[in-house]
Structure formats: C-alpha cells, structure tokens
N, C-alpha and C positions, 0 to 999 in steps of 0.2 A: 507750923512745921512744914518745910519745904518737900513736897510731891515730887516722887522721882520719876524722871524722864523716859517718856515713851511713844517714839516714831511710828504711827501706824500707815503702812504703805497698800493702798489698794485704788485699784480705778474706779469704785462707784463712787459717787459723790454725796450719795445719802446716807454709806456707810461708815464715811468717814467722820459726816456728821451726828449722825447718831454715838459712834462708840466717843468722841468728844463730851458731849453730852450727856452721856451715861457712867462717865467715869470721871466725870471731874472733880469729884470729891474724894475718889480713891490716886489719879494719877496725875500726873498733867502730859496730858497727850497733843502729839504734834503731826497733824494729819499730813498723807503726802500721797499726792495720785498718781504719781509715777517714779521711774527710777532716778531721772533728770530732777526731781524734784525731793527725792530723800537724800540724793547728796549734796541740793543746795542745804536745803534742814542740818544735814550734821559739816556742813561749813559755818553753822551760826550756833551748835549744841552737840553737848556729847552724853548721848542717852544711858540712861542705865539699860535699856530694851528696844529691842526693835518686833514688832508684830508685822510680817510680811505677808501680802494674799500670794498663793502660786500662779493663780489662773490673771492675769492680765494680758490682755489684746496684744500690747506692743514689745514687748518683755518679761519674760514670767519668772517667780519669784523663783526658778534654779539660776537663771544670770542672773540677779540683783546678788544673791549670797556670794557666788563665784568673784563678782565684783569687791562685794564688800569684805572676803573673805582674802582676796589678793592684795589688798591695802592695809599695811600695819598700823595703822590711826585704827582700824575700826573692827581688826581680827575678833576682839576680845568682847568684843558688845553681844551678849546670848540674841539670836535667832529665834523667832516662835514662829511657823510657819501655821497659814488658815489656810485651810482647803474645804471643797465642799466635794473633796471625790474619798471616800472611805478605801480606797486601793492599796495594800500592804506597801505595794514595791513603791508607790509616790512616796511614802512617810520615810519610809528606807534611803532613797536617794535624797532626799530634801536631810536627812539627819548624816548620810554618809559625805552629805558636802557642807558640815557645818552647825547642823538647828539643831538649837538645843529640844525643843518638842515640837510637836503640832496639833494640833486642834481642826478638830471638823465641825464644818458648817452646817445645817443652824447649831448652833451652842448657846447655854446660858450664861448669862452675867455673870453667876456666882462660880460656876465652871471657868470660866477665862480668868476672873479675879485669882482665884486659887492658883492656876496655873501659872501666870506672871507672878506671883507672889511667891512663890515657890521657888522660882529661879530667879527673883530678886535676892531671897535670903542667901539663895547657895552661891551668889555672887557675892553676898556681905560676910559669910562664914569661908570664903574661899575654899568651900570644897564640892565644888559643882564638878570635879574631876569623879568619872566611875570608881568605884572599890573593889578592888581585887584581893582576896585572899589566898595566897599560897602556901599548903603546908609539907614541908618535905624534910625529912633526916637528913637531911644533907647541904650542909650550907653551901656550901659553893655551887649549888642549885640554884638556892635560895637568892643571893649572890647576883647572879646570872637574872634570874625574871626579877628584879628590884630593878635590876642595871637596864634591862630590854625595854620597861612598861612607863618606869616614873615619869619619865617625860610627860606622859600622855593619862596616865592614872594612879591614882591612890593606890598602892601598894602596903598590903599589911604582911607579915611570914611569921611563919609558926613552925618550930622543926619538929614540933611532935605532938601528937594529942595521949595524954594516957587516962586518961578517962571522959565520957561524955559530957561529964557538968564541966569540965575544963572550956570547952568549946561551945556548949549552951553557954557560961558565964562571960566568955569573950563576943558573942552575938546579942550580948545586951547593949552592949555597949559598939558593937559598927556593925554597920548592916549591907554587909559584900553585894555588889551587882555581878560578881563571877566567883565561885571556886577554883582554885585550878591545887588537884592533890595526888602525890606519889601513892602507885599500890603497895611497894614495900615499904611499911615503918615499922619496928620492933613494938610497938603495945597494940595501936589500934591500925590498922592498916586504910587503903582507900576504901576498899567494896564494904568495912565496915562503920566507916564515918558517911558515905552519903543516906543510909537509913536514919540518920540520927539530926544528918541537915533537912534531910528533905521532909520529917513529920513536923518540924517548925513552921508557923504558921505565915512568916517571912518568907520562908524560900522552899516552898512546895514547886516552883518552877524555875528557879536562878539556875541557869545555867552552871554545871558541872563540868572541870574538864579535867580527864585524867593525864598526867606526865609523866611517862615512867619509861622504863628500858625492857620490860616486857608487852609483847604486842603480840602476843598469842591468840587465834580464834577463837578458844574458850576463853581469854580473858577480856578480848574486846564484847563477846555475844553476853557476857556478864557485867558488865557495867553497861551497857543497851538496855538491858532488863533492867537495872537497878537505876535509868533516869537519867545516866552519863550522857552529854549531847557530842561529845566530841572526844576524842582519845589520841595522844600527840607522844609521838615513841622519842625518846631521848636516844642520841645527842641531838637537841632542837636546832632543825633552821631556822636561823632567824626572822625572815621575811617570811615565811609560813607561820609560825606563832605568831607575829604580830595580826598576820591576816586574819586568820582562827581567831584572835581573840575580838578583834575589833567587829565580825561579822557578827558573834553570837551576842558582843553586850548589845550591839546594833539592835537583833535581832530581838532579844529582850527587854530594852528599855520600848523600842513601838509596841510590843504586847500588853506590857503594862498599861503604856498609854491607852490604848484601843481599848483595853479591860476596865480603867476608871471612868472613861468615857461610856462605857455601857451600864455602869452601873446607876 
C-alpha cells in the first residue's frame, strides 16, 4: 500500500532524522531543513501534508505558509504547524494565515500520528471545511449566510426546530463547529434552543452566535448568561459577519486543540 506523502520542514537535523525514522512505517516523509529546500521537495512531489516548525533561524514558519499559501500549486496542501511556545495568539496567527492545526513541542508519537491522520482523512472525505449551522424562520436569511459562508464553510439551515429531539436527532448525524440562531422562531425560539445544545456533551463550548433584529440590553445580557459568545443585529454587514465568524471558529478550533493536547 503506498504511504502518503509528508514534507517535514524544520532546521535541526536530528529532528528530521528522527521523525524519518520513527514514522516510516506509518508515512513516507520527506525531510527539508529550510524553506529553499521544501520548495525544491515539492518541485519533485506533491504531498498530502506538510508538517512545518515556526521557530527557524533564517525564516520562520509564518513566511514559509505566506509563501506557500500565495502559490496556487500548493494553497490546498493542509499545514500542521510545530511549536515549542504554548502562546494562544502564535496558534491563532499560524491558523489565521492558513494551518490547519498545530502541535506543541515535546509531543508524543501516537499524538502527532492522530493528528496528521485526522486531517489526512478530512482531506479524503473532503470535508475539512468548519460546519456551520444556521437556524432561522426565515429563508431569505437562510439564503443570505449559505450565499456569504459556502465558499469558506460547510453550511447546514434549519428554518425551524419544534421540538428538541428534532435537533438532538440532526446532531447525530453533523457535528457544527459554530451555531449561528434567530431569537424569534414561532415553536422553540433562540434563548430556548442554546440550553438544549449546550447540555450535549459535543458542544458544551461550540461557539453560539445569535442573528436577529433585536439587540436590546436585556436581550443581549440574556444570552451572555445563557453562553452566547457573540450577538450580531440584522440587517448583517457583510465584512463584519464574515470577521465575527471566522474569529470565534478560529478561536474554537485552538481551544480544542490546546484541550486534547492536555489531556
């Protein structure tokens, strides 16, 4: 069976040889000790993954993405970024320019396997795109954030929930990296569908954002309480909803990350 390809870019030279070495039976890895030298590698191969270190002497792995990220031969190839600085805002910018995750250093074998393995599949199932669920009475809403987000994410809509097993029985089946739900719907409204997401044991912390045409101090200081991270008044700017959304998955997906890493 042919091992799928993987660039691993970093300046120590024992490191390279080592993860060679240690994964040759799970990948076939293609070591490269600098930037000059991981774009000779993919003039000769086109990886499924690239594993890039941040910290290098002459180069650090935010130009190498920027690089590889500006060239349409190699937009597409997932990013995993190694760091040995556990700092929120590194993992934030290294993911806002690009990576698909990152990993901190020391890490174990079976921890990185998972990790590239993970976003190998969701490059073979083609849905390494975030998941967004929007539910709103109102199509032309609905409409609207399918039309703004697709590009950039999996988009599911719901125009209505009327009872909770409706919405348990749809979270069996996709597992949203964002909410984004109207306060007024004629059966179950917003303030009472995020108690009913948030006791699942999925999204006790997936970011909630509410969309609606009321923006009342007691309606924003009530979804505060009730877990909402974010509250966006219709009729939406466009360039503001995209930013809003893109910060909080941002912001979510490094928590997760940081949180299986501690486990």
């Amino acid at each position: 069976m042919d091992l799928k390809k993987i660039i691993y870019v970093d300046d120590v030279y024992y490191s390279l040889v080592t993860m060679k070495e240690r994964f040759k039976n799970k990948f076939d890895v293609y070591p490269a000790e600098s930037m000059e030298k991981l774009f000779e590698v993919l003039e000769k191969i086109t990886p499924d993954l690239i594993l890039l270190d941040i910290n290098m002497p002459e180069v650090n792995g935010f130009d190498v993405i920027k690089k590889l990220k500006a060239d349409t031969r190699y937009t597409n190839i997932p990013v995993i970024f190694l760091t040995a600085q556990r700092d929120k805002r590194i993992a934030l910018k290294g993911m806002a320019l690009g990576a698909v995750d990152f990993i901190t250093k020391p890490f174990s074998a079976d921890k990185l396997i998972e990790c590239i393995q993970y976003h190998l599949d969701m490059e073979v199932q083609d849905t390494d795109k975030p998941i967004i669920l929007s539910i709103d009475d109102n199509p032309s809403i609905l409409h609207a954030v399918s039309s703004l987000l697709e590009d950039d994410y999996t988009v599911y809509t719901l125009p209505e929930v009327k009872t909770e097993q409706v919405l348990t029985e749809l979270l069996k089946k996709i597992t949203p990296d964002l909410f984004l739900l109207d306060y007024n719907m004629p059966v179950l409204n917003g303030f009472e569908l995020v108690p009913i997401i948030r006791k699942l044991p999925d999204h006790e912390d997936t970011p909630i954002i509410f969309l609606t045409s009321e923006g009342t101090v007691d309606h924003i200081s009530t979804a505060v309480y009730l877990g909402v991270c974010d509250y966006i008044v219709k009729p939406i700017d466009k360039a503001v909803f995209r930013e809003k959304i893109a910060a909080h998955l941002t912001d979510f997906i490094v928590r997760r990350r940081i949180r299986s890493l501690n486990d």
